[in-house]
Steps between C-alpha positions, in 0.01 A plus 500: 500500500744251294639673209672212394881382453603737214384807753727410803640786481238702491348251826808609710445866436126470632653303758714760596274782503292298697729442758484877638870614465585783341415583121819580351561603159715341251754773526485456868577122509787530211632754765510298757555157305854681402573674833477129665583292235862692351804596735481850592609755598187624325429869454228677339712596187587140470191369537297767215795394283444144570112492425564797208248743689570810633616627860140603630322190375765296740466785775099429490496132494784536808280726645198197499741224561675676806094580655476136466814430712645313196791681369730757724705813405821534681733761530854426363737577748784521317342741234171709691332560117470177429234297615490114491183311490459139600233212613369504770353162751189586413593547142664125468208377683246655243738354207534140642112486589422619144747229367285264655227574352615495187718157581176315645264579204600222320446238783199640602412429106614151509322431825150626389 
């Protein structure tokens, strides 16, 4: 199906569900689109300030993203009740084969 140039976007997204990873939710990728994308130390505070939710809705979508192997909680050593979370391999590797995706729908466009 060929939805056309104005619906790119919308192409990309069916290619990505297609593709078989993961379904994540919008809060789920801002999540992790901060975690990886801003210097951390990130902490779950931080991050519910920093997407203006609340401290469960960032403990759930940690919960999903850490299942996935995509983000990690760590321990702070120097402080034991804080808790640091940050990217993981798989995590970048999700983000930078999603980036492609989006990055190659316009030259799959021009070549067809």
């Amino acid at each position: 199906m060929q939805l056309g140039p104005l619906n790119s976007w919308m192409q990309t997204l069916i290619d990505y569900v297609r593709s078989g990873e993961p379904d994540l939710t919008n809060r789920q990728m801002a999540l992790l689109l901060v975690v990886h994308l801003t210097p951390g130390p990130h902490t779950v505070r931080g991050l519910a300030r920093a997407l203006s939710v609340s401290k469960p809705v960032v403990t759930r979508a940690l919960n999903r993203l850490g299942s996935l192997g995509y983000l990690r909680r760590q321990r702070d050593e120097a402080d034991r009740r804080n808790i640091f979370v940050a990217t993981t391999s798989e995590g970048a590797t999700f983000l930078d084969q999603f980036g492609r995706l989006i990055a190659d729908r316009p030259r799959q466009r021009a070549a067809a």
